[in-house]
TIPAFI-945028 format. One record per residue: residue number from 1; residue in one letter; x, y, z of N, C-alpha, C, O, CB in turn. Coordinates in steps of 0.02 Angstrom, whole numbers, plus 50000, padded with zeros to 5 digits. Glycine has a CB too. Layout:
N
@nr:NUM | rest:A | nX:X | nY:Y | nZ:Z | caX:X | caY:Y | caZ:Z | cX:X | cY:Y | cZ:Z | oX:X | oY:Y | oZ:Z | cbX:X | cbY:Y | cbZ:Z
...
end
This chain:
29
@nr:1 | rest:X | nX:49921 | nY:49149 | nZ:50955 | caX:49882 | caY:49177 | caZ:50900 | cX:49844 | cY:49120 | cZ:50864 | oX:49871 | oY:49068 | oZ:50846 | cbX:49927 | cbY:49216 | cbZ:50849
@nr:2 | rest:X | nX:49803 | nY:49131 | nZ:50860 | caX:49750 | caY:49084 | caZ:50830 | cX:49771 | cY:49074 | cZ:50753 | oX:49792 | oY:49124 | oZ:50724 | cbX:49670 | cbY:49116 | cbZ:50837
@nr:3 | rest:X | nX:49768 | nY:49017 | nZ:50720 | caX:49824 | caY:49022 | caZ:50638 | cX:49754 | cY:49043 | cZ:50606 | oX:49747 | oY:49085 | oZ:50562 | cbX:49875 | cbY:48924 | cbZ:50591
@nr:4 | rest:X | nX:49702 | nY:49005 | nZ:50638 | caX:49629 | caY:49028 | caZ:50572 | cX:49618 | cY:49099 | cZ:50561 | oX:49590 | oY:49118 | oZ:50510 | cbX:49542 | cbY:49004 | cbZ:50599
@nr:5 | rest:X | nX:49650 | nY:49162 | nZ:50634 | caX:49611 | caY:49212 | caZ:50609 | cX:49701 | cY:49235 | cZ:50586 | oX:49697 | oY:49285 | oZ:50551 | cbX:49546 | cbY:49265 | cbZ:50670
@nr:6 | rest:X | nX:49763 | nY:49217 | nZ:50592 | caX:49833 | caY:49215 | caZ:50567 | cX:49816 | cY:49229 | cZ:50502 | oX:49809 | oY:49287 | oZ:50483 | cbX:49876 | cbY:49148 | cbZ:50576
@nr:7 | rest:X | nX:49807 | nY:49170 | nZ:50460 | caX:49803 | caY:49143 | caZ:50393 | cX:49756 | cY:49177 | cZ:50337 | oX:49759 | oY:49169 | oZ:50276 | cbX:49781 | cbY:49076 | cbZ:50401
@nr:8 | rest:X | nX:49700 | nY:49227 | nZ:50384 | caX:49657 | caY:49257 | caZ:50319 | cX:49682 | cY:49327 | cZ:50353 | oX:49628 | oY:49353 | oZ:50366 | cbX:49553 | cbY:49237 | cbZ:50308
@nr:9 | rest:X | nX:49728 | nY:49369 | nZ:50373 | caX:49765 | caY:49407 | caZ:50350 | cX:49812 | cY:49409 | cZ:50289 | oX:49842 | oY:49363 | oZ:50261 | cbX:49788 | cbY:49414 | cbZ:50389
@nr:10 | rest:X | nX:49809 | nY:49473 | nZ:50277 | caX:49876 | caY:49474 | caZ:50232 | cX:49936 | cY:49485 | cZ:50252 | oX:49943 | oY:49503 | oZ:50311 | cbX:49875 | cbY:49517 | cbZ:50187
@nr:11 | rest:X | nX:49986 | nY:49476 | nZ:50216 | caX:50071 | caY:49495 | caZ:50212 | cX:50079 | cY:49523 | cZ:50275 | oX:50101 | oY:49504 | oZ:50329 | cbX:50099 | cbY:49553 | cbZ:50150
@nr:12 | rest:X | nX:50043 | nY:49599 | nZ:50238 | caX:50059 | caY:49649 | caZ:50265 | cX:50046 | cY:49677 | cZ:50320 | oX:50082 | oY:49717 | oZ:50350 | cbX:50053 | cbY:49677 | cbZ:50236
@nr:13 | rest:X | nX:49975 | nY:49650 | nZ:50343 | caX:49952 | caY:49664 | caZ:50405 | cX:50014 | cY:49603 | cZ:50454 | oX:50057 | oY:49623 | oZ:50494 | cbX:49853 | cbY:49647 | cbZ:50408
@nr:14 | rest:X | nX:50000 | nY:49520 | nZ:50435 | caX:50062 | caY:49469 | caZ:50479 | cX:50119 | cY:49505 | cZ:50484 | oX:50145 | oY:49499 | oZ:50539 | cbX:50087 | cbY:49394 | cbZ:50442
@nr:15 | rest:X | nX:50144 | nY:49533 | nZ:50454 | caX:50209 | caY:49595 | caZ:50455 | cX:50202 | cY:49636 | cZ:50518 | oX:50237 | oY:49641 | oZ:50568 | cbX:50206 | cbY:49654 | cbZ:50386
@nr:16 | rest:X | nX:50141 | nY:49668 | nZ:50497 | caX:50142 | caY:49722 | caZ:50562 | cX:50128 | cY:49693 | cZ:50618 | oX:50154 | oY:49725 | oZ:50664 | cbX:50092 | cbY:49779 | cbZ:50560
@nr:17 | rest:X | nX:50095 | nY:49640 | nZ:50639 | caX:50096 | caY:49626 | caZ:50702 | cX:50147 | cY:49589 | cZ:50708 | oX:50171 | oY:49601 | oZ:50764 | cbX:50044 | cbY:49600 | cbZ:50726
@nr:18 | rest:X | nX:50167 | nY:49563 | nZ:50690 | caX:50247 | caY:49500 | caZ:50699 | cX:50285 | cY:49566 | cZ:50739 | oX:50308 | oY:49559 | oZ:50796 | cbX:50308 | cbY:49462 | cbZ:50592
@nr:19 | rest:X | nX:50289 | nY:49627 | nZ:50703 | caX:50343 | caY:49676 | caZ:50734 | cX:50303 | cY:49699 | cZ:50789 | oX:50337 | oY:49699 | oZ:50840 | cbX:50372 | cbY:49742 | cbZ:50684
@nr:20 | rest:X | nX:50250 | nY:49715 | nZ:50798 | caX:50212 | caY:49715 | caZ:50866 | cX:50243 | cY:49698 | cZ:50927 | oX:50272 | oY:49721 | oZ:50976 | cbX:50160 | cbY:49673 | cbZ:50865
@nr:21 | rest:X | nX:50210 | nY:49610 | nZ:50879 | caX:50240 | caY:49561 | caZ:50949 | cX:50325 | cY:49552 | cZ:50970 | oX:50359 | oY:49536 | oZ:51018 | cbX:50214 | cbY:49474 | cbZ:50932
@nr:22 | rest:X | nX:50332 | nY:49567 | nZ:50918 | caX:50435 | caY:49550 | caZ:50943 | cX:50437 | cY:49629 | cZ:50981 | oX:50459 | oY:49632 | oZ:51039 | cbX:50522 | cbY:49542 | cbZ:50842
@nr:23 | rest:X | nX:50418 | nY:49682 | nZ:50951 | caX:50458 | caY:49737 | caZ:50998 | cX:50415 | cY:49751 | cZ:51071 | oX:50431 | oY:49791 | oZ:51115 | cbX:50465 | cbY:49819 | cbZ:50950
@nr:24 | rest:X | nX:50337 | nY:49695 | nZ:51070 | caX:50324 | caY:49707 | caZ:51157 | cX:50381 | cY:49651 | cZ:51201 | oX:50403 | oY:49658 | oZ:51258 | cbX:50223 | cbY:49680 | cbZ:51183
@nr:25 | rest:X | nX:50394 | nY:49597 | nZ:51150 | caX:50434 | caY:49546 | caZ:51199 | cX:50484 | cY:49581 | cZ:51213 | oX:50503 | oY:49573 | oZ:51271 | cbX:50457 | cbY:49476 | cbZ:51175
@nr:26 | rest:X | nX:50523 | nY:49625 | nZ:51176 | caX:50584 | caY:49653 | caZ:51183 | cX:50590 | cY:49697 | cZ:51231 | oX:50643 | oY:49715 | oZ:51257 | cbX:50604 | cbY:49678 | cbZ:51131
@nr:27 | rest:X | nX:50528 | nY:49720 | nZ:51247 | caX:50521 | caY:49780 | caZ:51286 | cX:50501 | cY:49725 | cZ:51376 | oX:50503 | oY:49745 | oZ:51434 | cbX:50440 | cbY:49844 | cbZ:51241
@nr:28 | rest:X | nX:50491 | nY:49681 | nZ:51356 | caX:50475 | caY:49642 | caZ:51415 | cX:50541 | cY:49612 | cZ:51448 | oX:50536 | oY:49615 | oZ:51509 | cbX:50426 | cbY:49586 | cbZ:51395
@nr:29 | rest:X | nX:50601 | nY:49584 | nZ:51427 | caX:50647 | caY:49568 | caZ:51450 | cX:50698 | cY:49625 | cZ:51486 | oX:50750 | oY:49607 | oZ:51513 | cbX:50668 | cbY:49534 | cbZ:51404
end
C-alpha cells in the first residue's frame, strides 16, 4: 500500500481496509 495515498485517508476508512486486508489473507491460508 502506498503510505502517500495510506496517510490522507481517514481512521475510518484505514480501519476498513486493514479488515479487508487481514480477512482476504485469512481467507488465503
Amino acid at each position: 500500500i502506498e503510505l502517500s495515498f495510506f496517510s490522507s485517508l481517514d481512521a475510518t476508512q484505514r480501519n476498513e481496509i486493514l479488515e479487508k486486508v487481514f480477512a482476504y489473507g485469512t481467507k488465503l491460508k
